[in-house]
Structure formats: structure tokens, C-alpha cells
N, CA, C and O atoms as CSV, one atom per row, in Angstrom:
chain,resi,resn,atom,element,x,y,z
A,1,UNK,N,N,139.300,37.511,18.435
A,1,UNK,CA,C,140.707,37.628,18.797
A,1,UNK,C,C,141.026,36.656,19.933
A,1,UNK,O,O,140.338,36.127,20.806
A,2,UNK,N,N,142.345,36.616,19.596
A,2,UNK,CA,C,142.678,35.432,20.810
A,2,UNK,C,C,142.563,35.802,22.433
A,2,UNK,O,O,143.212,36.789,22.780
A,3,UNK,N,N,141.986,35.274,23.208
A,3,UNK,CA,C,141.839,35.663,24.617
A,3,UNK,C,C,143.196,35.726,25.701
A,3,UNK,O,O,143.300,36.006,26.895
A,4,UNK,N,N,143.977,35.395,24.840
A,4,UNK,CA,C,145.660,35.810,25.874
A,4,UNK,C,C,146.328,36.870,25.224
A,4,UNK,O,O,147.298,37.354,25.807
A,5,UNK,N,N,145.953,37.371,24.006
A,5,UNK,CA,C,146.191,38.648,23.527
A,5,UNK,C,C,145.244,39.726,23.926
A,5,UNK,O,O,145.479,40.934,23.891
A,6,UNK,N,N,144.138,39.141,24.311
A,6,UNK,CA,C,142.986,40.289,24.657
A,6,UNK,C,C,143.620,40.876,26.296
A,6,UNK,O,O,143.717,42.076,26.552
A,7,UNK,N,N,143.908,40.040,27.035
A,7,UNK,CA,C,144.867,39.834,28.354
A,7,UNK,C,C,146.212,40.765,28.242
A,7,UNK,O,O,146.380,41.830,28.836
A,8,UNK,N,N,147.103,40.144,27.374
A,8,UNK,CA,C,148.511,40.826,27.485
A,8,UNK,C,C,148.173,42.365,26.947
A,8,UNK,O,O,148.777,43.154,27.674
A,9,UNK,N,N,147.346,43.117,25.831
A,9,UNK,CA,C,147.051,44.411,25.496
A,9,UNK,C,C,147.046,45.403,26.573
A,9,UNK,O,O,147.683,46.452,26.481
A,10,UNK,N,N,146.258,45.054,27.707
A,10,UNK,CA,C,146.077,45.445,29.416
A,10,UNK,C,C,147.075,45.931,29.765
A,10,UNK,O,O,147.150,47.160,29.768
A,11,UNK,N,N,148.285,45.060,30.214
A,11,UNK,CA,C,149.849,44.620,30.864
A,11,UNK,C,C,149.953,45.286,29.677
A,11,UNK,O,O,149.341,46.301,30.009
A,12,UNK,N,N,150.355,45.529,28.238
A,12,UNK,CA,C,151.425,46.208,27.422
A,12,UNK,C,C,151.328,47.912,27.223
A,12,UNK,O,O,152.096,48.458,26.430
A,13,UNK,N,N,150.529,48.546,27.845
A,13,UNK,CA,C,150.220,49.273,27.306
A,13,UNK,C,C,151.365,50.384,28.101
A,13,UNK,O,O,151.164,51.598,28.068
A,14,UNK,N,N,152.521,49.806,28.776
A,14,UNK,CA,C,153.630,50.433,29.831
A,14,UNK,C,C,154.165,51.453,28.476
A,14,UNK,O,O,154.252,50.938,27.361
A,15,UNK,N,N,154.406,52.478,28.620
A,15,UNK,CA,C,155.789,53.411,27.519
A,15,UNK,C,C,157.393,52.930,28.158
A,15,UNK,O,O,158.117,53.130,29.133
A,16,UNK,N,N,157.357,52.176,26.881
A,16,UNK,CA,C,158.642,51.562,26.703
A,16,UNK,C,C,159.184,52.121,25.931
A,16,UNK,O,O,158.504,52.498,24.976
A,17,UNK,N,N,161.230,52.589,25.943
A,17,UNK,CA,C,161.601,53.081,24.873
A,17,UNK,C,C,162.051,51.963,24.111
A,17,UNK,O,O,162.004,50.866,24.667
A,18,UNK,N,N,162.629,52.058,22.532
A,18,UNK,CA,C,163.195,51.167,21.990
A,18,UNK,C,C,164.611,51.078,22.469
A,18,UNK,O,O,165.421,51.961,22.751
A,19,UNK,N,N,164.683,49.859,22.483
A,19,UNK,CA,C,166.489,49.416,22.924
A,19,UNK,C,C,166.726,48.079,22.514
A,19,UNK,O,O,165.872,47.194,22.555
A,20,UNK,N,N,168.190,47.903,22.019
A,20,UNK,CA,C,167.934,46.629,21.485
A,20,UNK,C,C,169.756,46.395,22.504
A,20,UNK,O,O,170.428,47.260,23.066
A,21,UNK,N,N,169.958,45.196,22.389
A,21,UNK,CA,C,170.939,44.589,22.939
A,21,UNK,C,C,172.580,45.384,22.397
A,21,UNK,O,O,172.902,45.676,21.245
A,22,UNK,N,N,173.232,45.538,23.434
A,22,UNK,CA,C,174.257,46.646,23.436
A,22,UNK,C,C,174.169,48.023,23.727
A,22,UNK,O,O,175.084,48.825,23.541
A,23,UNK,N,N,172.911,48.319,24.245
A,23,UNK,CA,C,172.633,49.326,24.324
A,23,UNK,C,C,172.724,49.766,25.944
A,23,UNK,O,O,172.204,49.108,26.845
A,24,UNK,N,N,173.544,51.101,26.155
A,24,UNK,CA,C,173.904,51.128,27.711
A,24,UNK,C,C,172.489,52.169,28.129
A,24,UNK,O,O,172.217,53.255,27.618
A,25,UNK,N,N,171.572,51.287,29.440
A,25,UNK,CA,C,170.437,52.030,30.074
A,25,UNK,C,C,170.322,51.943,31.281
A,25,UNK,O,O,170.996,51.117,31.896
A,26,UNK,N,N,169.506,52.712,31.869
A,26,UNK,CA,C,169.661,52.977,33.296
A,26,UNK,C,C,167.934,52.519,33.485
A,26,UNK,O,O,166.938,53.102,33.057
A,27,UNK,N,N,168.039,51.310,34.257
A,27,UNK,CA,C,166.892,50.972,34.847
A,27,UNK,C,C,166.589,51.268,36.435
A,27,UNK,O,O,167.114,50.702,37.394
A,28,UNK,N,N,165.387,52.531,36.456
A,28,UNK,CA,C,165.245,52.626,37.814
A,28,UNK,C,C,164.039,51.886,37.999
A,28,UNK,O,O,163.006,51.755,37.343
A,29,UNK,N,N,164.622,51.278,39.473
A,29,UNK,CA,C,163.486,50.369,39.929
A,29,UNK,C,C,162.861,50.902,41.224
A,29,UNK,O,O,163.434,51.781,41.868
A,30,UNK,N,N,161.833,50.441,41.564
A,30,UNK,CA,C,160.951,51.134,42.967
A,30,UNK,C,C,161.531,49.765,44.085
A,30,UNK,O,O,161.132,48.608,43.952
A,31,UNK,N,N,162.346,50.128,44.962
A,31,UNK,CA,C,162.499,50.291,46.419
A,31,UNK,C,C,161.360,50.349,47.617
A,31,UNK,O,O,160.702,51.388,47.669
A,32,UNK,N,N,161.201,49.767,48.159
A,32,UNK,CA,C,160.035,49.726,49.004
A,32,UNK,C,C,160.887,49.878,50.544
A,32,UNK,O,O,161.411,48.878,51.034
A,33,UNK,N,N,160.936,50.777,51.007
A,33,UNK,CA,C,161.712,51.309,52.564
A,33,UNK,C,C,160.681,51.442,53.555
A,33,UNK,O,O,160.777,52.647,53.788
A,34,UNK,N,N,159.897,51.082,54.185
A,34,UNK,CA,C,158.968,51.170,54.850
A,34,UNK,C,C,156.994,50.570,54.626
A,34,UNK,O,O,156.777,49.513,54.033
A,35,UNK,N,N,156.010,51.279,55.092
A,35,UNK,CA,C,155.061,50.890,54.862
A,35,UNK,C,C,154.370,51.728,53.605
A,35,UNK,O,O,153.545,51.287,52.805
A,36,UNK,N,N,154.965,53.121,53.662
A,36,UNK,CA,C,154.488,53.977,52.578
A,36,UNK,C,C,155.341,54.690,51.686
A,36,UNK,O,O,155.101,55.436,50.736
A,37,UNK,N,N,156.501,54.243,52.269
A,37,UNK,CA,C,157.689,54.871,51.520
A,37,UNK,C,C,158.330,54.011,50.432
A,37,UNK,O,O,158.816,52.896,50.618
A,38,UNK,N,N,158.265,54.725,49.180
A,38,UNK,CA,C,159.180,54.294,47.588
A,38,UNK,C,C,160.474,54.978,47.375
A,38,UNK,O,O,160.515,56.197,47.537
A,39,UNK,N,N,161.532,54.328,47.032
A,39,UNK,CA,C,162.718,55.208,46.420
A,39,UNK,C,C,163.018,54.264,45.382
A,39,UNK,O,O,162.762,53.060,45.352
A,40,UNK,N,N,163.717,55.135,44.360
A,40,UNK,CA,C,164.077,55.085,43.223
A,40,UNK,C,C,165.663,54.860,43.003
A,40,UNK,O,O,166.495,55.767,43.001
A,41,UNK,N,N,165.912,53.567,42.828
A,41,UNK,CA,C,167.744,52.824,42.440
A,41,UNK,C,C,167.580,52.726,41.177
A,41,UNK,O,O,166.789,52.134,40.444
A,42,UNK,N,N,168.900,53.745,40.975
A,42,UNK,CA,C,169.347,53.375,39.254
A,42,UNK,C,C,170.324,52.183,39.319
A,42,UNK,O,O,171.186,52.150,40.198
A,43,UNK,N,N,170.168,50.942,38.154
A,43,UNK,CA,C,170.717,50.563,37.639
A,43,UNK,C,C,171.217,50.564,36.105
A,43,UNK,O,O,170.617,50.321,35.058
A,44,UNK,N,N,172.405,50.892,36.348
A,44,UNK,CA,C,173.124,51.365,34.885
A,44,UNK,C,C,174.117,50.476,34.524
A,44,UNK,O,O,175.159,50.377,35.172
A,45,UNK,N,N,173.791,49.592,33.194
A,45,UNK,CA,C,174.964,49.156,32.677
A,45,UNK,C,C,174.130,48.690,30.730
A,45,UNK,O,O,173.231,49.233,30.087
A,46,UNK,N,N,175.035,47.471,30.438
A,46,UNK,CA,C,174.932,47.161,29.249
A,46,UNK,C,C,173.881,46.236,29.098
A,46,UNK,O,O,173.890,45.382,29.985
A,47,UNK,N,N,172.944,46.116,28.236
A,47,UNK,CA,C,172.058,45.350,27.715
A,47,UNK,C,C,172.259,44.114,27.108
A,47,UNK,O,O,171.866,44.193,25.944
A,48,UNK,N,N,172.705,42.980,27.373
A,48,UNK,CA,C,173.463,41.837,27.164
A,48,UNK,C,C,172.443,40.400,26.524
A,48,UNK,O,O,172.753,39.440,25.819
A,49,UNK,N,N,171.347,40.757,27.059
A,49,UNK,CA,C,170.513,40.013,26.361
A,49,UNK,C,C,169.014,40.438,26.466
A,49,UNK,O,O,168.528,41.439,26.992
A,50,UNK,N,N,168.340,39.258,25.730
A,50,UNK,CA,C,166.493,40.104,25.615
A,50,UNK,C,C,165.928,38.621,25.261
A,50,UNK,O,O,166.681,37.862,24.651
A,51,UNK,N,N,164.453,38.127,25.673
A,51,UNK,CA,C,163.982,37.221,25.569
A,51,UNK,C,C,162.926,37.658,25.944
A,51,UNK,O,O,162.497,38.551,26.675
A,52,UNK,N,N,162.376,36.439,24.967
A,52,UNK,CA,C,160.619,36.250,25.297
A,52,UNK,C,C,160.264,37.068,24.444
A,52,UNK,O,O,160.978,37.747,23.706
A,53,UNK,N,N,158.048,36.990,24.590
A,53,UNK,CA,C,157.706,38.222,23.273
A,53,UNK,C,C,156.501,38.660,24.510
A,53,UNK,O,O,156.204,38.125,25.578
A,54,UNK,N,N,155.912,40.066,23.699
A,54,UNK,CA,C,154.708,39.823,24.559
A,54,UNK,C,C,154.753,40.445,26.304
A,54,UNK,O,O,155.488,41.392,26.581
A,55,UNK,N,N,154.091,39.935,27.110
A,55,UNK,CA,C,154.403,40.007,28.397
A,55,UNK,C,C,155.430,39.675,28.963
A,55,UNK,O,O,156.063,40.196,29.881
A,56,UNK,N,N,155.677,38.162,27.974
A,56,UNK,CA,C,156.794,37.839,29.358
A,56,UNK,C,C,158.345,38.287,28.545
A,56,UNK,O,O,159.306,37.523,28.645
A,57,UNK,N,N,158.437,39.428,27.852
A,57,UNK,CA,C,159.233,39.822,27.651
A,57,UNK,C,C,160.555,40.291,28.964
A,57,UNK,O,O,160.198,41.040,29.873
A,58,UNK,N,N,161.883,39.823,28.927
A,58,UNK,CA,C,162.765,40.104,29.823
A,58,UNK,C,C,163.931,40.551,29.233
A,58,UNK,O,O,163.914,40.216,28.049
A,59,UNK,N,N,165.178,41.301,29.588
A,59,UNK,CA,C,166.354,41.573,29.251
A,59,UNK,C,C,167.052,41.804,30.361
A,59,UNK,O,O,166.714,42.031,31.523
A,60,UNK,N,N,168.360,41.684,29.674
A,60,UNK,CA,C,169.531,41.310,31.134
A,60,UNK,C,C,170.438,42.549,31.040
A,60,UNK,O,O,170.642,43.060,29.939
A,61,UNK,N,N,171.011,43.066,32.208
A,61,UNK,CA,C,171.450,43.783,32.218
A,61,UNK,C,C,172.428,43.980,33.058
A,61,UNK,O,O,172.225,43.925,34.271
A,62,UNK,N,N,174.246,44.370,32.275
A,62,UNK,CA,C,175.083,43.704,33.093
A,62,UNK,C,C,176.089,45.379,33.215
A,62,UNK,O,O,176.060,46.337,32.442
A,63,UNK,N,N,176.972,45.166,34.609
A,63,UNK,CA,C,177.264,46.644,35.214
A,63,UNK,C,C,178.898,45.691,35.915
A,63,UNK,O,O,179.065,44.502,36.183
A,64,UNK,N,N,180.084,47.212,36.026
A,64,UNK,CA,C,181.034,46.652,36.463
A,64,UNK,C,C,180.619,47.771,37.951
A,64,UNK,O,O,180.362,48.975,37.981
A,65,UNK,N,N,180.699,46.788,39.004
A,65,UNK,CA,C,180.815,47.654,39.894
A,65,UNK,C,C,181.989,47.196,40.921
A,65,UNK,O,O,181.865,46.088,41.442
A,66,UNK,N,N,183.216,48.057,41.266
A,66,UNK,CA,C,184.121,47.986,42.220
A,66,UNK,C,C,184.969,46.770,41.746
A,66,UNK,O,O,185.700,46.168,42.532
A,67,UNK,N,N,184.833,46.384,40.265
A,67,UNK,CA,C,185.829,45.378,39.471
A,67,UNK,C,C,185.094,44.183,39.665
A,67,UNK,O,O,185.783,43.169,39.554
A,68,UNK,N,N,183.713,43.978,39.962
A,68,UNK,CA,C,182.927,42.698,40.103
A,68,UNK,C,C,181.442,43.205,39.288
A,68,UNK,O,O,180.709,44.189,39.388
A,69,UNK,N,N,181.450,41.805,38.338
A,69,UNK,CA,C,180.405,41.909,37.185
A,69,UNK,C,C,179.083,41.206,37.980
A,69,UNK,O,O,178.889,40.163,38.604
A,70,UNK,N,N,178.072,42.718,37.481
A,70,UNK,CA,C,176.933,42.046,38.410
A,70,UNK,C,C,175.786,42.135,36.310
A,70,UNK,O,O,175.941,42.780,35.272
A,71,UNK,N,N,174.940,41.221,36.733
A,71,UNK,CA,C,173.843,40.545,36.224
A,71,UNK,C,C,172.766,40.789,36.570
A,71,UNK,O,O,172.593,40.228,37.653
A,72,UNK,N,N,171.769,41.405,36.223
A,72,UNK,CA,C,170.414,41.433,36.650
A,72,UNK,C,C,169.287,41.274,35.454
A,72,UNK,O,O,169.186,41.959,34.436
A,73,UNK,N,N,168.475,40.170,35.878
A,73,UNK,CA,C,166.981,40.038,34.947
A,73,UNK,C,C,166.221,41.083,35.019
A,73,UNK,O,O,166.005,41.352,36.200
A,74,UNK,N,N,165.635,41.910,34.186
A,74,UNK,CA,C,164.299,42.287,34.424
A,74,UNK,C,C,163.075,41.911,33.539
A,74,UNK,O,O,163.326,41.620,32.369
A,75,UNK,N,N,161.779,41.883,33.956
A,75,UNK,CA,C,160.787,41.440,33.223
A,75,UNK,C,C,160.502,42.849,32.455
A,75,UNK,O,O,160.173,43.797,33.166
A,76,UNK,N,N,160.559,42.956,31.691
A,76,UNK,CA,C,159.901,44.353,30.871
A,76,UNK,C,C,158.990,45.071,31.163
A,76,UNK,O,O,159.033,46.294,31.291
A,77,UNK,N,N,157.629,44.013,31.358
A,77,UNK,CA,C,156.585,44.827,31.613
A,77,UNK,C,C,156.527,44.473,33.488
A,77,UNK,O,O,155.757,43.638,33.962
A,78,UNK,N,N,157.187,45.035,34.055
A,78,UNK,CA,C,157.182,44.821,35.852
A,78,UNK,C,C,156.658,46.157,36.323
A,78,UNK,O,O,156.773,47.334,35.978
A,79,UNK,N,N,156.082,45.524,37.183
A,79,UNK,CA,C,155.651,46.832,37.899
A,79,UNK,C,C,156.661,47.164,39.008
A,79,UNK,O,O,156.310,48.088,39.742
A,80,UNK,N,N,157.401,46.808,39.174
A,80,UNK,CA,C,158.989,47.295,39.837
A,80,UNK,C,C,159.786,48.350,39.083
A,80,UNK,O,O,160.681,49.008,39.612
A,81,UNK,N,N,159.430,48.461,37.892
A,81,UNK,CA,C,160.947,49.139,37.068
A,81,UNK,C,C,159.174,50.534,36.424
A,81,UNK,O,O,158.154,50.513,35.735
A,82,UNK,N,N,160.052,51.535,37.400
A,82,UNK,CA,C,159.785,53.139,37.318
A,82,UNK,C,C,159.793,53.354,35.651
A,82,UNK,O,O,158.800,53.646,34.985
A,83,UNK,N,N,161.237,53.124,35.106
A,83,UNK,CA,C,161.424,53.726,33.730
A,83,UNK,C,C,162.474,53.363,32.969
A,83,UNK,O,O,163.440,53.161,33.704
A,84,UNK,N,N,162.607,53.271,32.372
A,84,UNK,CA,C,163.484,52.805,31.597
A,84,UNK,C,C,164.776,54.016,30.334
A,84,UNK,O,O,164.282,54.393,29.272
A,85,UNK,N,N,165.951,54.351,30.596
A,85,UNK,CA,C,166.340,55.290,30.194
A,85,UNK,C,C,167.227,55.362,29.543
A,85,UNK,O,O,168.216,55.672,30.207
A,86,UNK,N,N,167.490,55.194,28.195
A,86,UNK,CA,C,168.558,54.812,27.178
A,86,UNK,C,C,169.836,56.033,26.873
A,86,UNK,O,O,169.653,57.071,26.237
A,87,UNK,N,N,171.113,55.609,27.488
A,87,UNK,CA,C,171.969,56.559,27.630
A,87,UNK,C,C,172.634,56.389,25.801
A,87,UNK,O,O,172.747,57.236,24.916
A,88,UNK,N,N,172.914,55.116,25.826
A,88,UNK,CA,C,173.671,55.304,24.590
A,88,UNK,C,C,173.557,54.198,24.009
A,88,UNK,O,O,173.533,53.163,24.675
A,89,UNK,N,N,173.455,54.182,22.556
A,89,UNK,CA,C,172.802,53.055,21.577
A,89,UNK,C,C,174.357,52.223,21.365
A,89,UNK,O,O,175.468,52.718,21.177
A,90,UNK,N,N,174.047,51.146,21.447
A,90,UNK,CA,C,175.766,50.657,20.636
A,90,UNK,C,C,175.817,49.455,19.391
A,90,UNK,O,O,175.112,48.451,19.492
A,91,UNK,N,N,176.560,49.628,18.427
A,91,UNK,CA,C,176.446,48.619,17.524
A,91,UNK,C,C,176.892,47.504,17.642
A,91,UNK,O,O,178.055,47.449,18.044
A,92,UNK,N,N,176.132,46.109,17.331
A,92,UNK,CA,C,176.846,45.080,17.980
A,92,UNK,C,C,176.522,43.863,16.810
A,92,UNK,O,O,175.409,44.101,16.341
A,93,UNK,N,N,176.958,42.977,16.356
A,93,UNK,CA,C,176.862,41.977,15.406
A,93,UNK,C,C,176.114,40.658,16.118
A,93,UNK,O,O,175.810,39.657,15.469
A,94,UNK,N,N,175.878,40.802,17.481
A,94,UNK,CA,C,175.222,39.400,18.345
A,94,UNK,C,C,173.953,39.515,18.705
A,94,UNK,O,O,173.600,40.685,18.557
A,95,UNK,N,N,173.220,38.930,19.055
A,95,UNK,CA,C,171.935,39.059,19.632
A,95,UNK,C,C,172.299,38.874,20.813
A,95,UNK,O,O,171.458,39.500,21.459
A,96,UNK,N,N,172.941,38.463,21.459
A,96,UNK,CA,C,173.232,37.742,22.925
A,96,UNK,C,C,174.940,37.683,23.129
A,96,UNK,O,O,175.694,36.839,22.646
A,97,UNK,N,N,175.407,39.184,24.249
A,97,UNK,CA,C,176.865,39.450,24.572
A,97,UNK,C,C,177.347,38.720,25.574
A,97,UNK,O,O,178.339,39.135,26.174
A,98,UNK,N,N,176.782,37.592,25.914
A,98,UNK,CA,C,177.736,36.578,26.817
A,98,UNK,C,C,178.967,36.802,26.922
A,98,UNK,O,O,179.338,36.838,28.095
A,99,UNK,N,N,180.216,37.064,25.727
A,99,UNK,CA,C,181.513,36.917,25.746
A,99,UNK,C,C,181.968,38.345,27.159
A,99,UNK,O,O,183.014,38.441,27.800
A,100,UNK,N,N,180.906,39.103,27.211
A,100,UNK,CA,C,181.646,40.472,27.798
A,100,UNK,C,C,181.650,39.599,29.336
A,100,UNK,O,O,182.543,40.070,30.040
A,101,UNK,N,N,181.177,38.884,29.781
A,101,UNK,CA,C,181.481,37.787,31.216
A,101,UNK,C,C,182.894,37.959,31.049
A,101,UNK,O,O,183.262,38.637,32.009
A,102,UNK,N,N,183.771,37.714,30.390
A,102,UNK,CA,C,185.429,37.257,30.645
A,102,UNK,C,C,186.292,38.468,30.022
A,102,UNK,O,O,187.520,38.547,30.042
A,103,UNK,N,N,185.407,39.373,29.477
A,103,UNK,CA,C,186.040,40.679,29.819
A,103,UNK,C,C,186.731,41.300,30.603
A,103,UNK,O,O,186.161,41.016,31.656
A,104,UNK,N,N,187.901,42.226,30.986
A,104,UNK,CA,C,187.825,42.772,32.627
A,104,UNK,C,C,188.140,44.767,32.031
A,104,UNK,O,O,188.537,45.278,30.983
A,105,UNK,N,N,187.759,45.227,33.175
A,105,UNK,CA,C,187.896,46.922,32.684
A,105,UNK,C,C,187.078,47.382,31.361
A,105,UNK,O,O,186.029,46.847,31.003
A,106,UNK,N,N,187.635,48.321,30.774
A,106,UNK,CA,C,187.197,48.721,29.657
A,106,UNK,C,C,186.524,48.506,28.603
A,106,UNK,O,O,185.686,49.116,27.939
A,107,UNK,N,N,187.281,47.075,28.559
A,107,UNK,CA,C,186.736,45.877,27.339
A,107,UNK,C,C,185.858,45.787,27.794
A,107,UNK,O,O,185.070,46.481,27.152
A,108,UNK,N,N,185.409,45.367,28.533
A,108,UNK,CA,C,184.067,44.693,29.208
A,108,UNK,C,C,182.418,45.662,29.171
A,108,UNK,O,O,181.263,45.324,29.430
A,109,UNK,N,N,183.006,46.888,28.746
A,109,UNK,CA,C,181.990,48.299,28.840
A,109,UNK,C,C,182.133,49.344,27.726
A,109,UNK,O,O,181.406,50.337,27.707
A,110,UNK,N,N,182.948,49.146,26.923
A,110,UNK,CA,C,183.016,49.797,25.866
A,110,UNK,C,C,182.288,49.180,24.707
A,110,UNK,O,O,182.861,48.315,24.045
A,111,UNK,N,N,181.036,49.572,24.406
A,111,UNK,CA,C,180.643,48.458,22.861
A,111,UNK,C,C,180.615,50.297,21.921
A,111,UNK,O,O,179.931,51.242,22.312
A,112,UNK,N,N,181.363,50.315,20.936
A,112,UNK,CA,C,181.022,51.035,19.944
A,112,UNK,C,C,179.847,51.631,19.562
A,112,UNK,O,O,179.029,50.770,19.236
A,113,UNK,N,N,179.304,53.068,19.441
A,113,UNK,CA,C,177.887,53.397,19.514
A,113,UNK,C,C,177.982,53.536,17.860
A,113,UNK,O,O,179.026,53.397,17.223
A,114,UNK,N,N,176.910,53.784,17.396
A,114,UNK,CA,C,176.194,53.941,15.441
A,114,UNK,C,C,177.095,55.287,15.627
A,114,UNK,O,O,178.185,55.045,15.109
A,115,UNK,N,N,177.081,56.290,16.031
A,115,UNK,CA,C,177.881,57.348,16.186
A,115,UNK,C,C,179.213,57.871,15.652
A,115,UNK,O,O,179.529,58.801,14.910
A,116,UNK,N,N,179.953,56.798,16.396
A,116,UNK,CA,C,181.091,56.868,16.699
A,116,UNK,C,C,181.420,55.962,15.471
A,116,UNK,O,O,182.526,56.228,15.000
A,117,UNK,N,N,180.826,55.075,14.904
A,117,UNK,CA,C,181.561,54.291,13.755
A,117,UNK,C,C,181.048,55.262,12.433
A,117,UNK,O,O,181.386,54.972,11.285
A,118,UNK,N,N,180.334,56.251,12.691
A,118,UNK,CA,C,180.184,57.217,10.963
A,118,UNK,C,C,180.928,58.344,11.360
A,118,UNK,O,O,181.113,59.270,10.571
């Protein structure tokens, strides 16, 4: 077997849920407040994109907060991100929601869930 797959098996073995792009999740990440102290920040918004395979798997994840669109990378398999927590699945025809950038309000956070369209 290949020796960078024998490597990444190590690093993959994190419980990840399935989520695919459009999908609204709450990524809590570990906080470091001191020398021994961890806390736990949720970030919650829409799943806007996903790249890479493997380890260096990443997805983006975009939130309206106080009427200003914030953006954040995460690496998938990080040892920063506690857990990963899928609020609501949404159906989407793109691989990659760039357009929701020039969104504002509602539009910008509403993607249709499998749900709600049967």
C-alpha cells in the first residue's frame, strides 16, 4: 500500500458526520484561554464550499453576523474543531455557493432543506 495512505489512515480516523455543501452546521472549535484552560465557540452558519480529498480535506463556512458576512476555512481533520454538528441538510444544484456573498438578509441564509421541497 501506498505510504501516504498508510500516513493519512492515522489523521482520518476523526468521527465525522456526513455534510455536503448547503448544509447549515455548527462548528465548535477549542479556544485556548490560558495555560490549561479550553473553551468551546460555536460557529454556526452555511456550508458554502468543500475541497481537497483525504487529509487535507477543508470546507468553508459562511454566517451573517450583525448584517456583516463572515467566512471561515476549516481543515476537516484539525485538531482545533471539537465536533462537528449538522443542524439542517439543504438542497442545492452547485457544488460551490459563492453567489450567497451578494446576498443580504434572508436570501443570503435561507437554502431550501430535502424536507421542505417533499
Amino acid at each position: 500500500m501506498d505510504k501516504i495512505k498508510l500516513i493519512e489512515e492515522a489523521y482520518t480516523k476523526k468521527k465525522v458526520p456526513a455534510f455536503n455543501v448547503g448544509d447549515t452546521v455548527r462548528v465548535l472549535v477549542k479556544i485556548a484561554e490560558g495555560q490549561d484552560k479550553v473553551r468551546l465557540h460555536p460557529f454556526e452558519g452555511i456550508v458554502i464550499a468543500k475541497r481537497g480529498s483525504g487529509t487535507n480535506t477543508s470546507f468553508t463556512v459562511r454566517k451573517i453576523s450583525y448584517g456583516e458576512g463572515i467566512e471561515r476555512v476549516f481543515p476537516l481533520y484539525s485538531p482545533g474543531i471539537e465536533r462537528i454538528e449538522v443542524l439542517r441538510s439543504g438542497k442545492v444544484k452547485r457544488a460551490k455557493l459563492y453567489y450567497l456573498r451578494e446576498k443580504i438578509g434572508k436570501r443570503a441564509t435561507k437554502i431550501e432543506s430535502e424536507e421542505e421541497k417533499a
